[in-house]
ZAMARGU-4260 file (C-alpha; in steps of 0.2 Angstrom, whole numbers, plus 5000, padded with zeros to 4 digits):
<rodrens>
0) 5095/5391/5283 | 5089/5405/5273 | 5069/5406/5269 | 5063/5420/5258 | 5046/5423/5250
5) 5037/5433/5238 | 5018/5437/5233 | 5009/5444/5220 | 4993/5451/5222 | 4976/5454/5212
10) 4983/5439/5196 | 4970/5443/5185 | 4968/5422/5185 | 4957/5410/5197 | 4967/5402/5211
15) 4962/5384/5203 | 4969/5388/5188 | 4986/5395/5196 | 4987/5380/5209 | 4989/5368/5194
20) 5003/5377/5188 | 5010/5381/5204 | 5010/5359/5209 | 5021/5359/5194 | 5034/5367/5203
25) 5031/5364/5222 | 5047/5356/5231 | 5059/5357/5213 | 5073/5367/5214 | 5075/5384/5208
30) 5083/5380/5189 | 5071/5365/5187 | 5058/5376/5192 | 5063/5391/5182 | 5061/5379/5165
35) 5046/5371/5170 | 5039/5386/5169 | 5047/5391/5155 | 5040/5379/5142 | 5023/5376/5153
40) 5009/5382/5141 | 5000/5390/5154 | 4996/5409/5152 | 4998/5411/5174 | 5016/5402/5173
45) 5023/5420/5169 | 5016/5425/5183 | 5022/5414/5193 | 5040/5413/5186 | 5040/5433/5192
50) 5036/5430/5208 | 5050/5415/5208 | 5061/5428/5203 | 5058/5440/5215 | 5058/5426/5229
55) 5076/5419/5224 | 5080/5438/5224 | 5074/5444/5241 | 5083/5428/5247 | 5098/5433/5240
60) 5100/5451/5250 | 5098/5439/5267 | 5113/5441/5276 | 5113/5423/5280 | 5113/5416/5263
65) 5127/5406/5257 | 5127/5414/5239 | 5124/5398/5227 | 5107/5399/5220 | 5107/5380/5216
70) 5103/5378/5234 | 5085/5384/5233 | 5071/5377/5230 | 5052/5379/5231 | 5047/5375/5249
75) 5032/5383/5248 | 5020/5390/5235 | 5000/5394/5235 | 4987/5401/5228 | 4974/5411/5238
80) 4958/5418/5231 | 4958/5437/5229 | 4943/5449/5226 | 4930/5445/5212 | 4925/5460/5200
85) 4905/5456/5198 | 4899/5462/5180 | 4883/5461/5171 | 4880/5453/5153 | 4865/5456/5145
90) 4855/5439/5139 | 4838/5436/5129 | 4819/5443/5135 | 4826/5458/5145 | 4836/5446/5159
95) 4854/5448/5164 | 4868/5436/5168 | 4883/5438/5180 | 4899/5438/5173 | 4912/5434/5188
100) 4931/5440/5183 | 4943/5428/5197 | 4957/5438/5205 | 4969/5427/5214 | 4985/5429/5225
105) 5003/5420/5222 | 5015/5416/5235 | 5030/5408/5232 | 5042/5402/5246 | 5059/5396/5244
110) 5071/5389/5256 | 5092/5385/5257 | 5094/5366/5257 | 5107/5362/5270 | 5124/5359/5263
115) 5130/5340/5271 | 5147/5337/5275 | 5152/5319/5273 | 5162/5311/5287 | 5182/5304/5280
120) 5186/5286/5288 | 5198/5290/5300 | 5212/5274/5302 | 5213/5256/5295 | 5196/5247/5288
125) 5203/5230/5285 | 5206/5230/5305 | 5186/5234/5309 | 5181/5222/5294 | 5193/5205/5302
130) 5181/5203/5315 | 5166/5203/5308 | 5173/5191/5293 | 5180/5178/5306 | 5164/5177/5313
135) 5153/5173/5298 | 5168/5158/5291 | 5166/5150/5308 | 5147/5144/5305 | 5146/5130/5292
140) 5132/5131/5278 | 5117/5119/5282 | 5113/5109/5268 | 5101/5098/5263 | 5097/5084/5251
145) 5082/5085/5240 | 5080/5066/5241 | 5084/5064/5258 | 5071/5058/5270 | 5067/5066/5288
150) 5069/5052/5302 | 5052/5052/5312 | 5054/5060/5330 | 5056/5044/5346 | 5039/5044/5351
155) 5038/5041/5372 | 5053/5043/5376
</rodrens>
């Protein structure tokens, strides 16, 4: 199983921004994630497809990787807060106000969804399915009437 990951640093976003993007995508695979991103109206989902990208691609030169891309998907993906830039706006009477510009960090893991193999019947059915017929048939159904009434139980003896 093949897990490969990417990061992109200093996204000129905050983190809670690019974590709401980044749940859209969390545990699809790669195509579905790929076009979620495409037609999200996000500014960060560029971002973040890039760094998709680059995941599937840093997957792909693994040795182990089987070589079908329909395989990954997003195992992982985060968004952790980067350094703040701290600037100063000026604002009426001579004070100042703090302007905070957010950087975050992107990373994006994806992983190779194990290929399952089913298991072919090996000989006759109908021989394993006569026993557990015969033994079903062999119980009568109970019934009962709706008018019929319950005889009392012998008491004393």
């Amino acid at each position: 199983m093949v897990h490969a990951e990417a990061t992109a640093k200093y996204v000129r976003t905050s983190a809670q921004k690019a974590g709401l993007v980044l749940d859209l995508i969390r545990g699809k695979d790669v195509n579905h994630a790929l076009s979620a991103l495409q037609f999200s109206r996000k500014s960060v989902a560029r971002d973040v497809a890039k760094v998709l990208r680059s995941a599937v691609a840093n997957a792909q030169q693994q040795d182990a990787f089987g070589g079908d891309v329909a395989r990954l998907f997003v195992s992982k993906c985060h968004a952790n807060n980067g350094p703040s830039q701290k600037r100063v706006r000026p604002a009426p009477m001579g004070r100042a106000f703090r302007i905070v510009k957010r950087t975050t960090h992107l990373t994006v893991e994806v992983t190779e969804r194990a290929q399952v193999i089913k298991p072919v019947a090996v000989g006759g059915s109908s021989e394993t399915n006569k026993g557990k017929s015969s033994a079903r048939a062999a119980k009568p159904a109970k019934s009962t009437k709706a008018g019929a009434k319950k005889k009392p139980a012998a008491a004393g003896v």
